[in-house]
LUMKOLBA-866603 format. One record per atom (N, C-alpha, C): residue in three letters; atom name; x, y, z negated. Coordinates in pm, 1 decimal. Example, Ala and Ser with C-alpha at 12.3 -4.5 7.8 and 13.67 -1.06 7.14 Angstrom:
<pts>
ALA, N, 1319.0, -569.0, -780.0
ALA, CA, 1230.0, -450.0, -780.0
ALA, C, 1320.0, -330.0, -780.0
SER, N, 1285.0, -225.0, -708.0
SER, CA, 1367.0, -106.0, -714.0
SER, C, 1290.0, 3.0, -787.0
</pts>
This chain:
<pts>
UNK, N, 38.8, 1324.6, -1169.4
UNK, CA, 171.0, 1341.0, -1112.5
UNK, C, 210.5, 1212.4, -1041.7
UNK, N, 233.9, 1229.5, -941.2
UNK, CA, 274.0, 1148.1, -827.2
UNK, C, 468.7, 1049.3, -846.5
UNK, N, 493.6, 940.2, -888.0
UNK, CA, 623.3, 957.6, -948.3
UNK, C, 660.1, 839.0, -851.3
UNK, N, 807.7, 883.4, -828.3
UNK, CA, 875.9, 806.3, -710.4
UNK, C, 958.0, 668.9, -781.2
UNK, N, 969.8, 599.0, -677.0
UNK, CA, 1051.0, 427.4, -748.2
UNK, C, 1160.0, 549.6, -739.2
UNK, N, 1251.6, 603.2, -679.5
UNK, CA, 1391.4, 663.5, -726.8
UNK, C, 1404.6, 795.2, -847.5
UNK, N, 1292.6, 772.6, -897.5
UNK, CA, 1269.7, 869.8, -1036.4
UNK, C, 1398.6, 766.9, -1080.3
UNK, N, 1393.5, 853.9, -1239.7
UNK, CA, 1469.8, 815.5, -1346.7
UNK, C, 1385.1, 697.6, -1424.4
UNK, N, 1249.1, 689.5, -1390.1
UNK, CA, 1182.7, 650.0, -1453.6
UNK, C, 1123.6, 510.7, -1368.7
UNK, N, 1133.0, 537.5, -1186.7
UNK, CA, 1147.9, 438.5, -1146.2
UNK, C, 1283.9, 322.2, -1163.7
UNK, N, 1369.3, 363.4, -1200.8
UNK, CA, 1495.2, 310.7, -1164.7
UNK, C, 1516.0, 199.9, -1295.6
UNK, N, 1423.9, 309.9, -1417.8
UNK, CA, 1455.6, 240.3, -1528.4
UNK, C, 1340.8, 113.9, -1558.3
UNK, N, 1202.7, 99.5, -1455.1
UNK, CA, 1123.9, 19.3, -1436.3
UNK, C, 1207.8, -91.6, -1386.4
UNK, N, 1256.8, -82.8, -1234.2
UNK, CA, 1300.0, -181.3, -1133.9
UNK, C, 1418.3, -224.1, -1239.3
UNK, N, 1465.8, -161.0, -1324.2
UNK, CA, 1567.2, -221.7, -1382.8
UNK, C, 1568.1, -311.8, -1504.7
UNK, N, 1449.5, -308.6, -1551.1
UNK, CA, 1391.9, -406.0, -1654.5
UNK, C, 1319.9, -497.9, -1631.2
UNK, N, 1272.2, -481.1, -1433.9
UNK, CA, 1177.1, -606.2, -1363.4
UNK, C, 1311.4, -709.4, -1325.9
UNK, N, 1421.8, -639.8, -1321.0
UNK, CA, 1484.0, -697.9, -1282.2
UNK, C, 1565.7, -809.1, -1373.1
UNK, N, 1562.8, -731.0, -1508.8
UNK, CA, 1657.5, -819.8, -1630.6
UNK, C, 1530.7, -933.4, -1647.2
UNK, N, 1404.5, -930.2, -1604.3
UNK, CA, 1313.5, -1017.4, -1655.0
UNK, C, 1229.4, -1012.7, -1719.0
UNK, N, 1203.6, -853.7, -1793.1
UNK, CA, 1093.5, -825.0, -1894.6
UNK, C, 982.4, -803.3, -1865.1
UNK, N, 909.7, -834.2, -1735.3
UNK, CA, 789.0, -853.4, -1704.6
UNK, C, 747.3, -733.3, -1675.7
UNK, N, 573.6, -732.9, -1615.7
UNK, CA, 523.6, -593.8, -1528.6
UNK, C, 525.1, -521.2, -1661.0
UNK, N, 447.6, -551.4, -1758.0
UNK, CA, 393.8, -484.2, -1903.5
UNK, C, 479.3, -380.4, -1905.9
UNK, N, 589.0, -518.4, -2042.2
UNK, CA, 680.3, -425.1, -2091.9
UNK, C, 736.4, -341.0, -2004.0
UNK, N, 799.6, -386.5, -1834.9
UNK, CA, 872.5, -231.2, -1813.4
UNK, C, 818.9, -191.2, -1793.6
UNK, N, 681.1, -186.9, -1764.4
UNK, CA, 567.7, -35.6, -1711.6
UNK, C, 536.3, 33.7, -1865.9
UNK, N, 550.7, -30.7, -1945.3
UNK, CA, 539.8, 55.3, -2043.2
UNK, C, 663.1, 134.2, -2104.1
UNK, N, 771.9, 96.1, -2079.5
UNK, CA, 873.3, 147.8, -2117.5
UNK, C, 955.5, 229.3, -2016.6
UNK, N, 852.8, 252.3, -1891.9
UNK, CA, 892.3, 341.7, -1766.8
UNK, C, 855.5, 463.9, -1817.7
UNK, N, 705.8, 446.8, -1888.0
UNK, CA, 599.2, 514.1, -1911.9
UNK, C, 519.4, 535.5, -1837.2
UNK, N, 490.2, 447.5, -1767.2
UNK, CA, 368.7, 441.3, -1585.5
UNK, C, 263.2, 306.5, -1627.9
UNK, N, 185.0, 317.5, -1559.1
UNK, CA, 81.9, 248.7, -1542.9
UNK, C, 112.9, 116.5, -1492.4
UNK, N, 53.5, 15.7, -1468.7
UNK, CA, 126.2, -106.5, -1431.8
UNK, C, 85.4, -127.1, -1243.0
UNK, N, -22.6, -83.2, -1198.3
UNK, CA, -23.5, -7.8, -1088.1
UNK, C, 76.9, 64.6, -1051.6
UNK, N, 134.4, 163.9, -1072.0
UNK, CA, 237.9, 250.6, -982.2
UNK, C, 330.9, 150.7, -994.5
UNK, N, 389.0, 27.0, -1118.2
UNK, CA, 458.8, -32.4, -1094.2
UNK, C, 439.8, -155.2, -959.2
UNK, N, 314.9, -189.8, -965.5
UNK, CA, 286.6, -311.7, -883.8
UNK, C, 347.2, -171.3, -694.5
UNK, N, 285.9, -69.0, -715.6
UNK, CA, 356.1, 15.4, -613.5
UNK, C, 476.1, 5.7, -543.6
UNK, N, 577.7, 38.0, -701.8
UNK, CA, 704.5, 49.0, -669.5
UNK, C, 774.0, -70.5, -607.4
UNK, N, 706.8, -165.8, -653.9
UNK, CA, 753.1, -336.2, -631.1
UNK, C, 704.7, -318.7, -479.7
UNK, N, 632.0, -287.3, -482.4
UNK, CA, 591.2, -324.3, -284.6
UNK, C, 654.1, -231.9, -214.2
UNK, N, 689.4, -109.9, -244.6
UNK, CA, 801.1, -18.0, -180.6
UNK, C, 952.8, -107.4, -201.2
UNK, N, 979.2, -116.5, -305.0
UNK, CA, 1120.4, -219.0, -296.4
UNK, C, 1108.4, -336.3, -184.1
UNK, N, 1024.2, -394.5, -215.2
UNK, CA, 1018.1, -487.5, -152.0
UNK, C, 1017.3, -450.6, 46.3
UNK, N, 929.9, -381.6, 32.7
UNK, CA, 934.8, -379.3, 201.4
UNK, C, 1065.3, -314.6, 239.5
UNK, N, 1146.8, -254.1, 191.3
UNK, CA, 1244.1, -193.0, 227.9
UNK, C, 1360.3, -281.4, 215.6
UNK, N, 1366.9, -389.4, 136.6
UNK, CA, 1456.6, -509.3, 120.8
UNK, C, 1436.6, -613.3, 274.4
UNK, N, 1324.9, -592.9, 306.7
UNK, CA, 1271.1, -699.2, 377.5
UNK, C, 1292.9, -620.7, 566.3
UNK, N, 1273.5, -490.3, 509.7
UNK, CA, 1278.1, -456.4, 640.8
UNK, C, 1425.2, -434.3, 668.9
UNK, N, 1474.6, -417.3, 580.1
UNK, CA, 1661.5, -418.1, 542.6
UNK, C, 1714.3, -544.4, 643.5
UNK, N, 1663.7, -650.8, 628.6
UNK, CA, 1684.4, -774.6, 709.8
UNK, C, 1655.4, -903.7, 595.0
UNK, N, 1655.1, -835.8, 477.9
UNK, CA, 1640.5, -994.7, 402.9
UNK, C, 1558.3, -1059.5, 390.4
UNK, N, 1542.9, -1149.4, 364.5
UNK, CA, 1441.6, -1319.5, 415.1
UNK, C, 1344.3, -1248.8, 274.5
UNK, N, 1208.6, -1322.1, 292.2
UNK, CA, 1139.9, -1322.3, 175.1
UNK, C, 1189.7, -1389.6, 58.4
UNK, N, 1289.2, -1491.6, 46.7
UNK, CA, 1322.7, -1545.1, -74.2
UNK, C, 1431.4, -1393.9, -169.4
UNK, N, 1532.6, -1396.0, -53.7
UNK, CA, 1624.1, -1303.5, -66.2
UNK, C, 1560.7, -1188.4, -117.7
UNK, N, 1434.6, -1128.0, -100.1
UNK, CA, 1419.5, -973.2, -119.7
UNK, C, 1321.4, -1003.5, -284.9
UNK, N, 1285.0, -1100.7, -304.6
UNK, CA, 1231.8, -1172.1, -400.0
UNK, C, 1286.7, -1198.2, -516.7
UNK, N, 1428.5, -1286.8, -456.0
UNK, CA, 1552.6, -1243.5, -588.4
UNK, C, 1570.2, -1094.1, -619.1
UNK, N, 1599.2, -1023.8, -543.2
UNK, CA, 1667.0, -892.5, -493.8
UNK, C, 1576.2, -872.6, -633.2
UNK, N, 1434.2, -859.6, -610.3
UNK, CA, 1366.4, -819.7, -745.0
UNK, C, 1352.1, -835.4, -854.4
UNK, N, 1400.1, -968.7, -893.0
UNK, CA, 1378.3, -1022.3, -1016.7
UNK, C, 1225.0, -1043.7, -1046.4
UNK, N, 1151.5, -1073.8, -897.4
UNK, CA, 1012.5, -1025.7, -984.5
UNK, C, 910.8, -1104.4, -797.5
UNK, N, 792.3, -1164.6, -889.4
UNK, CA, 714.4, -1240.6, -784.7
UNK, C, 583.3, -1244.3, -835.6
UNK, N, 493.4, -1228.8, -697.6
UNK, CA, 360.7, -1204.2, -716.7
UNK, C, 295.3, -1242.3, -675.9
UNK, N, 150.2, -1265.4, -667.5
UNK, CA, 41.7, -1343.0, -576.1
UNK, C, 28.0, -1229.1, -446.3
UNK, N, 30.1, -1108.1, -539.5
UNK, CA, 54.8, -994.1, -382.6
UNK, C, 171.2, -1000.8, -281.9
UNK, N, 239.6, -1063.7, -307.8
UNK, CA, 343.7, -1093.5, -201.8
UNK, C, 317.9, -1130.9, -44.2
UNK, N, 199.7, -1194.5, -38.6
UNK, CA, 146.9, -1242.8, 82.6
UNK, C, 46.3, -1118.2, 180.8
UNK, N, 14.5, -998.0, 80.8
UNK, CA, -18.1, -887.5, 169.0
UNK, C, 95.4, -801.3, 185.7
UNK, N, 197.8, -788.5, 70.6
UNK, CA, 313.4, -741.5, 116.6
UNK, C, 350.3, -764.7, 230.0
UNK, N, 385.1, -869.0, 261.8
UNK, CA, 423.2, -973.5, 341.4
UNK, C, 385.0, -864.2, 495.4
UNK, N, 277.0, -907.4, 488.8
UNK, CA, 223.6, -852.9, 605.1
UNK, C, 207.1, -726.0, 671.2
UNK, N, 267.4, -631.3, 560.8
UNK, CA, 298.5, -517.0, 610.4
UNK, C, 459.7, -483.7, 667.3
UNK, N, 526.2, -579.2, 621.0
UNK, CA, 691.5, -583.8, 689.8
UNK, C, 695.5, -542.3, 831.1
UNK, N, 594.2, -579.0, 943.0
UNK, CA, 632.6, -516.4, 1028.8
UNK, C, 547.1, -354.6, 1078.5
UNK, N, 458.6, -353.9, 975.2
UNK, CA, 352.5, -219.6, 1028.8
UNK, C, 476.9, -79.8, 1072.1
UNK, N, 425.0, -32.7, 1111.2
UNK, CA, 572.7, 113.8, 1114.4
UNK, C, 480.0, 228.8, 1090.6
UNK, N, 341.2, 296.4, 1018.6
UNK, CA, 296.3, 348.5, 1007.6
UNK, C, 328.4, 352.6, 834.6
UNK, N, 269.1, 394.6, 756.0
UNK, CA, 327.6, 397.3, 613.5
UNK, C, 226.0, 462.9, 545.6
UNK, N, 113.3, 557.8, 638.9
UNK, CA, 33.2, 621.3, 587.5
UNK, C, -48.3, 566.7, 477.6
UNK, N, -104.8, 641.3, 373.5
UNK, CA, -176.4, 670.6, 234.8
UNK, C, -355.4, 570.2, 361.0
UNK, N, -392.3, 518.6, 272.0
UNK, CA, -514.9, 449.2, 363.6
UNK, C, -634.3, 557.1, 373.0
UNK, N, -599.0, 654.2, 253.2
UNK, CA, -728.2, 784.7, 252.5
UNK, C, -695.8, 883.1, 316.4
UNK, N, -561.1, 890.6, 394.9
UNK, CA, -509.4, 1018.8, 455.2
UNK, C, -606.7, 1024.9, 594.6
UNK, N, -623.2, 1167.2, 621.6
UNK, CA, -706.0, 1150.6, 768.4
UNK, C, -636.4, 1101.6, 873.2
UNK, N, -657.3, 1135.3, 1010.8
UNK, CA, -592.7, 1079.5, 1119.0
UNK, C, -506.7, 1141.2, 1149.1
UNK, N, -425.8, 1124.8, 1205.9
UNK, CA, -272.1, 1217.7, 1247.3
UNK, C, -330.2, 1310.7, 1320.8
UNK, N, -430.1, 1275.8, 1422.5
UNK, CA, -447.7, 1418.8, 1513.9
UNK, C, -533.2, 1585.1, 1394.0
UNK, N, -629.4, 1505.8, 1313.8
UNK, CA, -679.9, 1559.4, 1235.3
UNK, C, -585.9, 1693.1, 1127.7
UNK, N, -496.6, 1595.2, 1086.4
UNK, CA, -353.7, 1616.4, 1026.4
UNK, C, -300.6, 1763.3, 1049.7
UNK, N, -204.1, 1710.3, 1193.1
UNK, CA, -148.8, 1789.1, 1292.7
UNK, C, -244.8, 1919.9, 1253.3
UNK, N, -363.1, 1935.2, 1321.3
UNK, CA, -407.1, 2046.8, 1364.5
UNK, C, -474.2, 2161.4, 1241.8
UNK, N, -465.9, 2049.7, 1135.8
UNK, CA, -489.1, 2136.4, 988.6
UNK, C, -307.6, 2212.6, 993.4
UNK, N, -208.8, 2128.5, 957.5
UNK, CA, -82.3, 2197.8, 970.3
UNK, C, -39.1, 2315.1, 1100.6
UNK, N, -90.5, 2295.8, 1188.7
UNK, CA, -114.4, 2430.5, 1288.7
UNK, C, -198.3, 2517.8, 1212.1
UNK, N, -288.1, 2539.7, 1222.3
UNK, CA, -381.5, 2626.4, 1142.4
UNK, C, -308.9, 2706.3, 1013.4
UNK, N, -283.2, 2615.7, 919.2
UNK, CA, -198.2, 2626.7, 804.2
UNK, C, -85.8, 2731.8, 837.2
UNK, N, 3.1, 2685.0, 921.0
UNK, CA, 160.8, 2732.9, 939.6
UNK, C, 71.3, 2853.3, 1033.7
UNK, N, 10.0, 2896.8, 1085.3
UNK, CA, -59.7, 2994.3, 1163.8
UNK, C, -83.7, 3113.7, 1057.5
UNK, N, -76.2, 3122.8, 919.1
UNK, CA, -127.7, 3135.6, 789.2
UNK, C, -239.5, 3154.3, 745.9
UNK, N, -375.4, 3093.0, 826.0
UNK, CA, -503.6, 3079.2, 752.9
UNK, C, -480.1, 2986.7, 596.6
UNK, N, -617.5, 3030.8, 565.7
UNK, CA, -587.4, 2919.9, 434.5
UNK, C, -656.5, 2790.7, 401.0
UNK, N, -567.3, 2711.3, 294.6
UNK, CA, -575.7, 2577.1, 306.3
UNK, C, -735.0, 2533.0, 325.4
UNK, N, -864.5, 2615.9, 315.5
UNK, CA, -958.8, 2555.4, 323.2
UNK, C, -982.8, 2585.3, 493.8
UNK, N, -957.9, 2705.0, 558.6
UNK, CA, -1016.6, 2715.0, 677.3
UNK, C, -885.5, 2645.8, 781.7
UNK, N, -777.0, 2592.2, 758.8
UNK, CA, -670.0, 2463.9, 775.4
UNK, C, -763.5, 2333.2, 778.0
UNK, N, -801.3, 2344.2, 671.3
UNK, CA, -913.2, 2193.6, 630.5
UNK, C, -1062.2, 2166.6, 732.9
UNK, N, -1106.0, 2277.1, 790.4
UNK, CA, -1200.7, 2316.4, 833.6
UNK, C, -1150.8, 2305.3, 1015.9
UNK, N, -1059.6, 2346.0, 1047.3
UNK, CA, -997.7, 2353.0, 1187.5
UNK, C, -918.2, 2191.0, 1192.4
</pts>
């Protein structure tokens, strides 16, 4: 299951990175992995940053700092957002034609 930073469960992560209790404890007391947390932190983060705030600023904003900060970093200005395993947009597109056409999801996958 795929779980969003604006879950109940994200909110209650970012909110214990934020009092100071470290990746662990709130990833364990989110009930998530410490991955989806290191996630959620880089979704906060770029959205603080692309918000307008300085890297120190979006840093406080978190209560929370990382050695990953410097690839974060570098995605502040990308404007694409895509999954790195997703296919290509044209690829994409023409499965969702197919799809909405109502073939099915394998001959979608196939076109």
């Amino acid at each position: 299951m795929l779980h969003r930073s604006s879950s109940a469960a994200g909110v209650r992560f970012l909110a214990s990175i934020k009092e100071g209790r470290g990746l662990k404890p709130s990833a364990r007391g989110a009930g998530i992995g410490k991955e989806v947390g290191y996630r959620w932190l880089r979704e906060k983060y770029l959205d603080l940053r692309r918000g307008g705030k300085t890297p120190a600023e979006s840093t406080a904003a978190l209560g929370f700092t990382t050695s990953r900060l410097l690839a974060w970093e570098a995605d502040v200005d990308r404007t694409d957002d895509r999954h790195h395993l997703r296919v290509d947009v044209d690829e994409e597109a023409a499965f969702w034609v197919s799809f909405d056409a109502g073939q099915s999801a394998d001959r979608g996958a196939n076109a």
